[in-house]
C-alpha positions in Angstrom: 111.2 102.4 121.3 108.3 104.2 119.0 109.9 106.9 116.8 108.5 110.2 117.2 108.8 113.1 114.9 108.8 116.2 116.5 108.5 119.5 114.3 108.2 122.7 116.4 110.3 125.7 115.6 110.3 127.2 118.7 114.1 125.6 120.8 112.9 126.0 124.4 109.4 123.9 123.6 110.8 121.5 121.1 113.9 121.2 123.6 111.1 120.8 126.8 109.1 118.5 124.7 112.7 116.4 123.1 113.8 115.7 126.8 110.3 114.4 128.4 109.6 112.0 125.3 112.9 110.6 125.7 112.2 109.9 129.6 109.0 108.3 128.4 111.2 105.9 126.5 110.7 107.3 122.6 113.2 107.8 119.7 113.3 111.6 118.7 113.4 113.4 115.6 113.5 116.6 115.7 112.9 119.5 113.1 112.6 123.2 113.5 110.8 123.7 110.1 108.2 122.3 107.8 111.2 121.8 105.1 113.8 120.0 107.2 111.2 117.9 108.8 109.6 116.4 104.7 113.7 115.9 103.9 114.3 113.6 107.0 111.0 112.0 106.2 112.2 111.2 102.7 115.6 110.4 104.6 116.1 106.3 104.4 118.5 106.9 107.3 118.1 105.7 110.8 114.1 103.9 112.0 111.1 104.6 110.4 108.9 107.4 111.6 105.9 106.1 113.5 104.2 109.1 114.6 104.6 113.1 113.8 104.2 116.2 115.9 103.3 119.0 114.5 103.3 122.6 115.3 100.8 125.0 113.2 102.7 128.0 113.2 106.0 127.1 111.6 107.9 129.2 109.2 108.1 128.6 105.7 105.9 125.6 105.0 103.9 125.9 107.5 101.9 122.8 109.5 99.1 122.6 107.6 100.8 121.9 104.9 103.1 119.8 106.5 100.1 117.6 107.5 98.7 117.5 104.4 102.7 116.2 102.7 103.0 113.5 105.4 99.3 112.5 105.0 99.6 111.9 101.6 102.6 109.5 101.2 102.3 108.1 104.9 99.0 106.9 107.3 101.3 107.5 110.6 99.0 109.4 113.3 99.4 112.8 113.6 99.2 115.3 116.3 99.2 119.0 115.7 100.3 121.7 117.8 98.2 124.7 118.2 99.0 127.4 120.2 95.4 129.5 120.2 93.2 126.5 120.3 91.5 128.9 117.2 88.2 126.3 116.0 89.6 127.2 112.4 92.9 126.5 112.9 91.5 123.4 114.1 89.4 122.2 111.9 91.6 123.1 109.1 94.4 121.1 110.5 92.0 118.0 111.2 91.2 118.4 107.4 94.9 118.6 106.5 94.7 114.7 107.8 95.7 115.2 111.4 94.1 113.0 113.5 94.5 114.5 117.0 95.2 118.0 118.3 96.8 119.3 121.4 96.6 123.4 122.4 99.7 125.0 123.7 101.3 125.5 126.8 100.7 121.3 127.3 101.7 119.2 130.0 104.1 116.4 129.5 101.6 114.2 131.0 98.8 115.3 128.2 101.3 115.0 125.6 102.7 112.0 126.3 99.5 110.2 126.6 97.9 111.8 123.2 100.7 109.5 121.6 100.9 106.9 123.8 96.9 106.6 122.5 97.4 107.2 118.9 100.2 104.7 118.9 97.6 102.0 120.6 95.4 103.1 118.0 98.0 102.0 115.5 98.5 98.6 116.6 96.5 95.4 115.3 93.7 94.1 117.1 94.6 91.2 118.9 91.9 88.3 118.2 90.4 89.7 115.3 88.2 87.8 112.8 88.8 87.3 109.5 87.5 89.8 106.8 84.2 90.9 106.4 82.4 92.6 103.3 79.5 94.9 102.8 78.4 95.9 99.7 82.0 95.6 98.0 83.5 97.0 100.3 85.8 94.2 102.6 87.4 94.7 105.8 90.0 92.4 107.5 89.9 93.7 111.2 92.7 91.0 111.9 94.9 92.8 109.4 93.6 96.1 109.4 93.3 96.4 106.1 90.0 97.8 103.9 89.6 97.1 100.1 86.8 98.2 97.6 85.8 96.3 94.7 89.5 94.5 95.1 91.3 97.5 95.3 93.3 98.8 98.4 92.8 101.9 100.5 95.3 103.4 102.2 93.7 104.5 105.9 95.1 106.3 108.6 95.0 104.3 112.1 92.4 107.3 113.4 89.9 106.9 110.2 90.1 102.7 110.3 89.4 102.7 114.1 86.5 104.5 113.1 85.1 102.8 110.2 85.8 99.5 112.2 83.7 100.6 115.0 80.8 102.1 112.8 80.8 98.3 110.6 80.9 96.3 113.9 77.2 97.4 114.4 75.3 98.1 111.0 72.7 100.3 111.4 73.3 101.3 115.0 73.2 105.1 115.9 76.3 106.2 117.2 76.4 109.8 119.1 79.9 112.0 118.3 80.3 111.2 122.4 80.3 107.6 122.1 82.7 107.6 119.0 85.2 109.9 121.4 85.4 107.6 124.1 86.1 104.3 122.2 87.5 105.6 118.8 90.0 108.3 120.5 90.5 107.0 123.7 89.9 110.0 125.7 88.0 112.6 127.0 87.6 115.3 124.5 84.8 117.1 126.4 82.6 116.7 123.8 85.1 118.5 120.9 82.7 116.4 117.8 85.0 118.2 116.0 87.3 115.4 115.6 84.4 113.0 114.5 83.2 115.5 111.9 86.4 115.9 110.3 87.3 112.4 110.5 84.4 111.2 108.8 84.4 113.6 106.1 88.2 112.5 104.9 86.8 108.8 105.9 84.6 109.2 102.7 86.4 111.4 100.7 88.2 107.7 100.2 85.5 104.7 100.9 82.0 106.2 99.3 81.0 107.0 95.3 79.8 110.4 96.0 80.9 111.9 99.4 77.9 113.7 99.3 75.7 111.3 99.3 77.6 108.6 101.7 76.2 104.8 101.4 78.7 103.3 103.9 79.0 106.0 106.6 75.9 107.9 107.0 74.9 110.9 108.9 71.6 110.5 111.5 71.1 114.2 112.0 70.8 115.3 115.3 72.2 112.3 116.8 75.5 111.2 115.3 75.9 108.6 112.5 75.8 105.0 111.1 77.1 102.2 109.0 75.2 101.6 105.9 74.2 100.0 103.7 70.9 99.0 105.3 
């Protein structure tokens, strides 16, 4: 059973939400603030945490910060909550290093299969070759691994998917669409939002200069590429 985190503060949704997961099968956490949820993190009680949902608007710490704690000791996928479907709050939370977003009130159905996804997402490829390098930088889609110039980086599943399906075709075009619908797995109804902000972390950890990408490189108008050329 996948172990899912969930951090909402309000009892009647994180108790709604508790009781379908657990008839979908998963292990639940759950915390009612952005404190208690970072001390059962650091917790080396009970299964490891494979996945984390959570809510924007908590008191004290709230998710944004959460997000951006978890994100930088852990690459689990994370899916925040948002309750005004706000674009800032958005992006700002896909910045933080979430990798998905839901708006609130959510179906069971949605929620269930947001995770269900990012979970897939987080799983090796079955069949996978052995590594591959451009320019110094090697990937091993078997292991899902990615090192530069020897050194490790750290990715989570959402950014690797990515950078996996932008290397499989150097120099191909890829529109925002396209990357929606076989890096996330679902209809977004054309939110690029998710692309933009997962390619910008995506370099803040792969390229020299950000700015000026060599590996993942912006066509504008149309979408982006792998480089170098």
């Amino acid at each position: 059973m996948p172990h899912v985190l969930l951090i909402e503060d309000d009892p009647s949704v994180r108790d709604g939400m508790e009781l379908v997961l657990r008839r979908h099968t998963y292990d639940v956490t759950v915390a009612a603030t952005g404190e208690e949820a970072l001390t059962l993190l650091d917790s080396r009680e009970g299964a490891p945490v494979e996945l984390a949902v959570v809510d924007l608007m908590l008191p004290g710490i709230d998710g944004f910060e959460v997000c951006r704690r978890i994100r930088a000791r852990s690459t689990m996928p994370l899916i925040m909550l948002t309750a005004r479907g706000d674009d800032q709050d958005i992006i700002t939370g896909l910045e933080a290093g979430a990798d998905d977003y839901v708006v609130k009130p959510v179906t069971s159905g949605v929620l269930e299969a947001r995770i269900r996804a990012a979970l897939r997402r987080a799983e090796p490829a079955p069949g996978a070759g052995p590594g591959e390098e451009h320019a110094g930088l090697v990937l091993d889609r078997a292991a899902l691994s990615v090192t530069k110039q020897g050194t490790p980086i750290a990715l989570p599943p959402m950014e690797l998917r990515l950078l996996l399906e932008l290397s499989a075709a150097p120099g191909r075009v890829f529109s925002r669409e396209q990357l929606l619908e076989t890096v996330w797995d679902h209809d977004y109804l054309g939110d690029s939002r998710l692309v933009d902000a997962a390619v910008s972390r995506l370099r803040t950890k792969i390229e020299d200069r950000p700015a000026q990408p060599r590996y993942v490189q912006t066509v504008r108008g149309f979408g982006y590429r792998f480089g170098p050329l």
